[in-house]
C-alpha positions as CSV (number, residue, x, y, z in Angstrom):
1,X,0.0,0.0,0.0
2,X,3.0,2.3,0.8
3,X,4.2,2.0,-2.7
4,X,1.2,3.0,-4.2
5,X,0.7,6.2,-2.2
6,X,4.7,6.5,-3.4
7,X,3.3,6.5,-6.9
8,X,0.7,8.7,-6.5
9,X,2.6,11.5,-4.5
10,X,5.6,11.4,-6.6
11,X,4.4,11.4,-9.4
12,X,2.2,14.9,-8.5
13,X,5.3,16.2,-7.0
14,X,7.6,15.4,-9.8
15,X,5.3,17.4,-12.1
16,X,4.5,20.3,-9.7
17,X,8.1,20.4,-9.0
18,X,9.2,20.4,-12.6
19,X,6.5,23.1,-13.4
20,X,8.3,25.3,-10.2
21,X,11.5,24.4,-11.4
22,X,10.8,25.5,-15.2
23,X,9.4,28.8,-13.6
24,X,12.4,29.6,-11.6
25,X,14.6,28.9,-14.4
26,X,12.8,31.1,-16.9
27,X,12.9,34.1,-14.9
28,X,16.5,33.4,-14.2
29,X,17.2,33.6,-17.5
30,X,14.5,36.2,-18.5
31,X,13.1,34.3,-21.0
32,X,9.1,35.2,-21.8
33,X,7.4,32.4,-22.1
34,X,4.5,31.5,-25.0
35,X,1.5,32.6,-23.5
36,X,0.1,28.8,-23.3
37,X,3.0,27.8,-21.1
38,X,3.0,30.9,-19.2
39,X,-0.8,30.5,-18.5
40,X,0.0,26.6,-17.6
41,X,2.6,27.6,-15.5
42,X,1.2,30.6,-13.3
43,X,-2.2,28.4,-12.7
44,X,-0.7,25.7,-11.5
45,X,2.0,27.3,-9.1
46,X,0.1,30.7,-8.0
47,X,-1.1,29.1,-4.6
48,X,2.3,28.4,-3.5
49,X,4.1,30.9,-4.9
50,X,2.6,34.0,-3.9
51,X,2.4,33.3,-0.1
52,X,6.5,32.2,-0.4
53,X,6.6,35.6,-2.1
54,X,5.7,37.3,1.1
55,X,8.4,35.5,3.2
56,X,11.4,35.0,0.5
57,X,11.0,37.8,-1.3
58,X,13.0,37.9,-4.9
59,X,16.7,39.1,-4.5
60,X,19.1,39.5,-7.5
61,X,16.6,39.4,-10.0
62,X,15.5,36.0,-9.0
63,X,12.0,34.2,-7.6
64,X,13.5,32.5,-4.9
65,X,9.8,31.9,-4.0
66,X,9.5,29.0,-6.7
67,X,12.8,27.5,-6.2
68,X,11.7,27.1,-2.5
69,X,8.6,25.9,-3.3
70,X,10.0,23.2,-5.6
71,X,12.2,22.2,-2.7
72,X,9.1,22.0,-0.3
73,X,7.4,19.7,-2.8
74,X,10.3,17.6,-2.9
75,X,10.4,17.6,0.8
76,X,6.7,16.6,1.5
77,X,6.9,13.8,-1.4
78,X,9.9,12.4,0.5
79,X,7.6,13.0,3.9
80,X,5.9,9.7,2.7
81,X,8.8,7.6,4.1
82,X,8.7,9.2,7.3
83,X,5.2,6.7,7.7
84,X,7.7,4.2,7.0
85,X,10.1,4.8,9.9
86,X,12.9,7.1,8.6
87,X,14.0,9.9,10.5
88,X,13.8,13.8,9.6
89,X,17.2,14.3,9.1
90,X,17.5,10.9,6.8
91,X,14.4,12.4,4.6
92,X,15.9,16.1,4.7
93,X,18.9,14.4,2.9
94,X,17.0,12.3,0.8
95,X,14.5,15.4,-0.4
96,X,17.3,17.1,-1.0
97,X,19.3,14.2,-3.2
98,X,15.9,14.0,-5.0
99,X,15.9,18.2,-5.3
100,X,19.3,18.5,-6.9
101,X,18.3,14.6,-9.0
102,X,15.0,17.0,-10.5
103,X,17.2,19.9,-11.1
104,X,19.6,17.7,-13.5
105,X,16.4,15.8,-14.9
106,X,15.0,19.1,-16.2
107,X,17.9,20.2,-17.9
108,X,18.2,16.7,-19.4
109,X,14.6,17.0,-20.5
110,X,15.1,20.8,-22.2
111,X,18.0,20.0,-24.0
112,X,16.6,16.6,-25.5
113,X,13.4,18.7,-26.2
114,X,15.7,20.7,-28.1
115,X,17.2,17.9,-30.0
116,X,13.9,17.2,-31.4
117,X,12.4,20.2,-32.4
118,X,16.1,20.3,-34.4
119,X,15.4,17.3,-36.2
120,X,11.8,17.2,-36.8
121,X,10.6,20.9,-37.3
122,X,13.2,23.7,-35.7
123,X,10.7,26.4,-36.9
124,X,8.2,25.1,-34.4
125,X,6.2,28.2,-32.0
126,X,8.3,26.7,-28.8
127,X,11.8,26.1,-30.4
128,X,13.4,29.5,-29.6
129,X,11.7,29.5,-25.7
130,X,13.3,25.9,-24.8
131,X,16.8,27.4,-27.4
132,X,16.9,30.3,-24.8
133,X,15.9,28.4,-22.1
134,X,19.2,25.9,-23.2
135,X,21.6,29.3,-24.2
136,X,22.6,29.4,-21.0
137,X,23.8,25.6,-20.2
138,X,25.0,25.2,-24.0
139,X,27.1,28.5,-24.4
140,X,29.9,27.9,-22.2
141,X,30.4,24.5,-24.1
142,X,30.3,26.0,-27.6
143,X,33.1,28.0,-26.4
144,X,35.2,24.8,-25.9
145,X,33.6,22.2,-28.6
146,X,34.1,23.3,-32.3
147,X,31.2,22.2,-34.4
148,X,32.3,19.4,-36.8
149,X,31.2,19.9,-40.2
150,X,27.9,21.9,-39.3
151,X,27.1,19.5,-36.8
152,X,26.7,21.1,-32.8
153,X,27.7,17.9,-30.4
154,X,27.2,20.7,-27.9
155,X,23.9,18.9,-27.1
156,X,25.7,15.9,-26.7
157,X,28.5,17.2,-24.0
158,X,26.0,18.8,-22.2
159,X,23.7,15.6,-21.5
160,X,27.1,13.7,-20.6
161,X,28.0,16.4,-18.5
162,X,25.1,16.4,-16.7
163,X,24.9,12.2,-16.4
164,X,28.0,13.2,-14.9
165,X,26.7,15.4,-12.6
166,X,24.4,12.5,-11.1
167,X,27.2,10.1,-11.0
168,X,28.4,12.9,-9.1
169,X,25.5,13.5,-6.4
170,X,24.9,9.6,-6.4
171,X,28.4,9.4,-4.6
172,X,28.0,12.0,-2.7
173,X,24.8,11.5,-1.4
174,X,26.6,7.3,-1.0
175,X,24.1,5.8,-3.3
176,X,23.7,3.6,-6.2
């Protein structure tokens, strides 16, 4: 029964965290949004973002308020467990493992959204939001990795980079 509350939570956290995620990380980059996914993404995170926005206000030009809220998702998600017998401070690490794991995820999933809109139809209406929402990963790398022929492997390095990256976290956080 455990696992299927498991399946249930996480799977509304992943995607409410995702959508929090996605919002912090277009106002980071100051990137406007199509109105559908703007719509889609105010609706669905107003209710928690706006009260956060009273207690973390933005600083630096960034919505703190949504990257917090992401991490409280993660954190209640990971509460499940605590029915299971863990203690806090084995669930705080564990929502944030999971935090840092979503981070990674989502930049895996924009720049392999970006791989297909280059193959199938580049001129689609969200190709330039998820290019500028990828400038900022994939620029630094085009620095260092010549294209060869007209093909850009910066795509490429960046996913391994980032597999990397969880390699990374998996050791630290003495897992898998």
């Amino acid at each position: 029964m455990l696992s299927i509350l498991t399946l249930i939570v996480n799977t509304i956290a992943s995607i409410l965290g995702g959508v929090l995620l996605l919002r912090f990380w277009m106002q980071a980059v100051r990137v406007r949004p199509p109105s559908s996914v703007a719509q889609f993404t105010f609706q669905l995170t107003d209710w928690l973002v706006r009260p956060l926005r009273r207690v973390v206000p933005g600083v630096g030009g960034y919505d703190w308020a949504s990257l917090i809220g992401a991490f409280l998702i993660v954190l209640l998600a990971t509460s499940v467990w605590f029915i299971a017998g863990l203690q806090f401070q084995t669930i705080l690490l564990m929502a944030l493992q999971r935090f840092l794991e979503w981070i990674l995820y989502g930049f895996m999933a924009l720049l392999i959204i970006e791989a297909i809109f280059s193959w199938i139809n580049p001129h689609a209406p969200l190709a330039p939001f998820v290019r500028a929402l990828n400038e900022p990963l994939l620029s630094p790398i085009r620095r260092v990795v010549p294209l060869v022929g007209s093909l850009d492997l910066s795509l490429l390095v960046a996913l391994i980079l980032l597999q990397v990256a969880q390699l990374v976290l998996a050791m630290l956080f003495g897992g898998r």
